[in-house]
N, C-alpha and C positions, 0 to 999 in steps of 0.2 A: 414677353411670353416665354421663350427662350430661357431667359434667366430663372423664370418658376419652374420650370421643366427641367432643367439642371440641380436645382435645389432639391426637389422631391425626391429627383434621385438620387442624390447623395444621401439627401435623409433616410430615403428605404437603404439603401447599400450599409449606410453603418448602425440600421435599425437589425436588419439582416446574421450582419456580422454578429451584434453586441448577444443578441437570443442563441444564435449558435453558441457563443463561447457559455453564455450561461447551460444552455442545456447538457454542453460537454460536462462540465465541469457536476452541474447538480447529479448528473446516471453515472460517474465515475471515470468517466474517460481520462486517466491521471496519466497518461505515458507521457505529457511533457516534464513529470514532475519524477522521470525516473531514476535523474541523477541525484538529486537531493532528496527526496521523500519526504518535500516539503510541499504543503500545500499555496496556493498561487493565492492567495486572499489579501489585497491590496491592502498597508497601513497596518499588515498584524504581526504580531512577533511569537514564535514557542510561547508557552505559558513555562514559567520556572518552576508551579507550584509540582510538587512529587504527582506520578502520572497515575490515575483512579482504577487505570485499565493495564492488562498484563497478557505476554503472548507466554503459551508454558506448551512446554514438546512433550509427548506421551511416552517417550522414553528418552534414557541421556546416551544410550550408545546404540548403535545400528551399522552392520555391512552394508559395504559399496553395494551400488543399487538398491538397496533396502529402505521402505518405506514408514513413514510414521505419520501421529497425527497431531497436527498442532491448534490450541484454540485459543480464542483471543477473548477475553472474557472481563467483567469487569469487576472491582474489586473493592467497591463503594456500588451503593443504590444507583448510579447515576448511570446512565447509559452513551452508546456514543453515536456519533453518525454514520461518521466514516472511518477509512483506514484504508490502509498502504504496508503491506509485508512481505517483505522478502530473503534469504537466507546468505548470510556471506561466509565466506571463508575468517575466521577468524583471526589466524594470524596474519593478513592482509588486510590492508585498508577498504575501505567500504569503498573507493573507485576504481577495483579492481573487478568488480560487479560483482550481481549473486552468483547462486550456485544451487544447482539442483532444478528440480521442477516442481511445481502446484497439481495437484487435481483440482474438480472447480469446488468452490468454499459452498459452504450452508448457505449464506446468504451474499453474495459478490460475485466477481467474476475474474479470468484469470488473463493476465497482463504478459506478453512478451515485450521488455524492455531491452532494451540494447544489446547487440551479442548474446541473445539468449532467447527459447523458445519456453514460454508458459512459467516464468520464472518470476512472476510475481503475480500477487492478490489483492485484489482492492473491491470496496463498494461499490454496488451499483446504484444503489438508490439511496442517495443523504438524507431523503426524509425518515424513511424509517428510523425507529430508533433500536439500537441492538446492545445486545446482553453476555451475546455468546454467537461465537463464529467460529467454526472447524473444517479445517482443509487437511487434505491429505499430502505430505513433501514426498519426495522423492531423491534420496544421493544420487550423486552422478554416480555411475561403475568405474572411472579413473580417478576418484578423489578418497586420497585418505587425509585426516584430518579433525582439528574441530570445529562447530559451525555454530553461530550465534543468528538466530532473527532476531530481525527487527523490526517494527511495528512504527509507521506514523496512525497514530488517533486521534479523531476529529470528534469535538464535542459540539463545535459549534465554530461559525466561520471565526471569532476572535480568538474561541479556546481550543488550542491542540498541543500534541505533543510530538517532536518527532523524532525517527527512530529510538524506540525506546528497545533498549535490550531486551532479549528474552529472559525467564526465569532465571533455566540454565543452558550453558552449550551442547551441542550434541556430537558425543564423537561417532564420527566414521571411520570405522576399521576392515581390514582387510578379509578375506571369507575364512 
């Protein structure tokens, strides 16, 4: 009896677990995936093929603390699920983290990843499917520079792309 009782409950505890990690993952919960802006999808790799989907900045240059708007949009019929973006410093490697901040997006929500407060964007909801996404960035007031996002997009748990550059960079210059 003992040993049925023990069994059950392991089976609820890693039944438990496994619905947690999927519901994380299905509403967007991506901050484990904030070093890479890779998605967690067992046995998949980047797709190589050219990405259908495009992040473009509504201007190329803006003052410290100055705000723009960026949208994610797609560039074929096809639409996406998901998505992962955030803003780097360009003449720095991407593990030197982003840079800036999010307002909250059309459709996602807004991600503080590591050393940084509201500094990234992501999906909430993978089922829907999306066309066009617009957030509001924000430069930091101590950063002069240029700034590249970058976009991971999710078409489908096998098909994604990730960080994909933006259009163009954006410079931030002084007032």
């Amino acid at each position: 009896m003992n040993c049925r009782i023990n069994l059950l409950l392991a089976l609820s505890v890693q039944f438990v677990c496994l619905v947690s990690v999927l519901e994380a993952y299905s509403n967007g919960d991506l901050t484990a995936a904030c070093s890479t802006m890779a998605p967690v999808h067992d046995g998949t790799a980047p797709s190589t093929d050219p990405c259908p989907y495009e992040t473009v900045p509504s201007q190329t240059t803006i003052v410290q603390g100055g705000s723009l708007t960026i949208t994610l949009r797609n560039i074929t019929t096809t639409s996406f699920r998901g998505y992962m973006t955030m803003a780097f410093d360009a003449s720095k490697p991407d593990d030197a983290g982003p840079v800036g901040t999010f307002g909250m997006p059309t459709d996602g929500q807004i991600l503080s990843c590591p050393d940084g407060v509201n500094n990234t964007i992501s999906h909430q909801d993978n089922n829907s499917l999306k066309k066009f996404v617009q957030a509001i960035w924000t430069a930091p007031v101590d950063f002069v520079g240029s700034v590249v996002f970058k976009t991971t997009f999710v078409r489908g748990e096998a098909i994604y792309w990730v960080k994909e550059p933006s259009t163009e960079n954006v410079a931030v210059t002084t007032f």
